[in-house]
C-alpha positions in Angstrom: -0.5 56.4 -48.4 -4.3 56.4 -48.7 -6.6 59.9 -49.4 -7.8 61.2 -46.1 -11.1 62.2 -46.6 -10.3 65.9 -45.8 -8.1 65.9 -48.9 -11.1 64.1 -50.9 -13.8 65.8 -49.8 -11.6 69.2 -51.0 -11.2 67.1 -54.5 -14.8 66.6 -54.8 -15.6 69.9 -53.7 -13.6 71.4 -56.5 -14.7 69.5 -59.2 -18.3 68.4 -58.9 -20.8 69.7 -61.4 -23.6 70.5 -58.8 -24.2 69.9 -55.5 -23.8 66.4 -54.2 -22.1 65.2 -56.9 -19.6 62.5 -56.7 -20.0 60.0 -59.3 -19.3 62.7 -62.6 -16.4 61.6 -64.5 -14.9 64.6 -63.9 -15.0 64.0 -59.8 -13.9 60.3 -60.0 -10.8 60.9 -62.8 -9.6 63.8 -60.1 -9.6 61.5 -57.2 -7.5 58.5 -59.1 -5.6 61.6 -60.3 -4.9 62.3 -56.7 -4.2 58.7 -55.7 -2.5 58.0 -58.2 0.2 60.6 -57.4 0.4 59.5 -53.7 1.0 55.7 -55.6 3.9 57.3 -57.7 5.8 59.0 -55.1 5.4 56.0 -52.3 6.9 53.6 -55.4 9.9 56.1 -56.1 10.7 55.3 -51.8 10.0 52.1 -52.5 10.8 50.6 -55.7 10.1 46.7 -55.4 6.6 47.4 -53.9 4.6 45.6 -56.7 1.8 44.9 -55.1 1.3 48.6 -55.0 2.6 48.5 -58.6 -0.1 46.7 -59.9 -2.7 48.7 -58.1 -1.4 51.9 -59.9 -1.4 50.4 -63.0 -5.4 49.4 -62.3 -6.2 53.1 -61.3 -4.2 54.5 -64.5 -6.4 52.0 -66.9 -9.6 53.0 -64.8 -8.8 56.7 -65.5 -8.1 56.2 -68.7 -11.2 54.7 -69.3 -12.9 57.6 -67.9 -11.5 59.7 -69.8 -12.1 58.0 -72.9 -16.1 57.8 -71.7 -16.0 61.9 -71.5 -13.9 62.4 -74.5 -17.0 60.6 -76.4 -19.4 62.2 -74.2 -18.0 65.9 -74.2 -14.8 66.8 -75.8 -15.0 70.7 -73.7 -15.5 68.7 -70.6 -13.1 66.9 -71.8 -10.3 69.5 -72.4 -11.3 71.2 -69.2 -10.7 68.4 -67.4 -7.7 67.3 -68.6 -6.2 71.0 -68.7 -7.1 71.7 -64.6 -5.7 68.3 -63.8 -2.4 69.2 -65.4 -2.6 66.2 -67.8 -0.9 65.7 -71.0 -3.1 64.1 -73.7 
């Protein structure tokens, strides 16, 4: 259920700004992204999981939140961002 780190080190790899970089709003949206699509498919198996519920509603808010924080910051990033991750917004 849980990002192995194979499949977040690949996330971070392909959306860091630089080398090294893990805590850009770009890298940290794409792994909630991520997790948040494993959360979605494991609640349409099992739909009276809400406990898991209520963690995928935390890690929407959270991305939102980032996203909001670049939007201010830089609306390119911004579009970018939200355009490679497939997001509607």
């Amino acid at each position: 259920m849980a990002l192995t780190s194979a499949q977040k080190n690949q996330i971070i790899k392909d959306f860091q700004l630089f080398e090294g970089d893990t805590g850009s709003p770009e890298v940290q949206a794409s792994l909630l992204t991520a997790s948040i699509q494993e959360l979605t498919d494991h609640l349409k198996t099992h739909k009276r999981d809400n406990h898991s519920r209520r963690g995928l509603l935390k890690q929407v808010s959270k991305r939102r939140r980032l996203l909001k924080f670049l939007q201010n910051r830089s609306e390119d990033r911004y579009k970018k961002l939200i355009e490679k991750l497939g997001l509607s917004k």
